[in-house]
N, C-alpha and C positions, 0 to 999 in steps of 0.2 A: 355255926359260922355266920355271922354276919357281916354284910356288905357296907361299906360307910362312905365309898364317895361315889362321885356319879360322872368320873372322868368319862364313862362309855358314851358320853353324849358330844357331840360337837356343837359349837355357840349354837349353829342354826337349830339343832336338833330340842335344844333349851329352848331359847326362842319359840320356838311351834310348841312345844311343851306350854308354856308357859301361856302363850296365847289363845289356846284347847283351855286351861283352866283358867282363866279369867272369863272364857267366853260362858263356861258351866258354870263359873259363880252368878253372873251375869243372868243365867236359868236360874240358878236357886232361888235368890231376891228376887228375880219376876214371879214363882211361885209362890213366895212369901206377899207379894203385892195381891196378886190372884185371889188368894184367901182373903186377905182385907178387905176384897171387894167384892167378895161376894160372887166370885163366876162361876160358871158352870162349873159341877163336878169333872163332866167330859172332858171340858177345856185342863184344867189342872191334870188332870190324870193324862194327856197326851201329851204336856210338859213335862211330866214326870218321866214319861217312858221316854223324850226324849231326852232327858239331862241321864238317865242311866245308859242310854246309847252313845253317847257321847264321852261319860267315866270309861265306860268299855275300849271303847275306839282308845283313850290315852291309856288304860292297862296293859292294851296291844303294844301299844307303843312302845312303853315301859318294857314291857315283858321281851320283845324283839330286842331293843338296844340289849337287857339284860342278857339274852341269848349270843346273839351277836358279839358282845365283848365282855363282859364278867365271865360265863361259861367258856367262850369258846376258847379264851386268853388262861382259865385256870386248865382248862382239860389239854392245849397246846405245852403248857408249863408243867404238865404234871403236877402243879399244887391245889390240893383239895377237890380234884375234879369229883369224888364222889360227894361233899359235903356239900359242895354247889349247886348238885341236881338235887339234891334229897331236901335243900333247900328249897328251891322254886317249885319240887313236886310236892311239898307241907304246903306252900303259898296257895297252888294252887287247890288242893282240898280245902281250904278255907271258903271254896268259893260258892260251894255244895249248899 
């Protein structure tokens, strides 16, 4: 079963969404300039751990609203409630 819209979100909720991934693309291309120029290893490598702290922080995010209203709305509805966790617990061993 897959999930294909993303009403579980409210505008603001998009919004902040949206502003977390602009801010990480924002680290990616700084870590792209980094290499161009030659900086420290150290320095890139603490950019790096922080643009993966930050993907984290919005998977939370993600994962919460998905909890919050996909899950909790299929398992209240009795539709697909078991194909919905079995789903998000595949997601999540992907993560391994």
């Amino acid at each position: 079963m897959e999930i294909k819209n993303m009403s579980c979100y409210s505008e603001e909720d998009k919004k902040k969404l949206i502003v977390r991934l602009n801010r990480i693309s924002g680290q990616v291309n700084g870590l792209s300039k980094m290499i161009s120029e030659d900086r420290e290893c150290i320095e890139v490598l603490n950019q790096i751990v922080s643009t993966q702290a930050a993907l984290r922080g919005v998977w939370k995010q993600v994962v919460r609203g998905h909890l919050q209203h996909c899950v909790y709305d299929a398992l209240k509805q009795n539709k697909n409630g078991d194909e919905i966790i079995e789903e998000l617990v595949e997601h999540i061993d992907k993560l391994r």
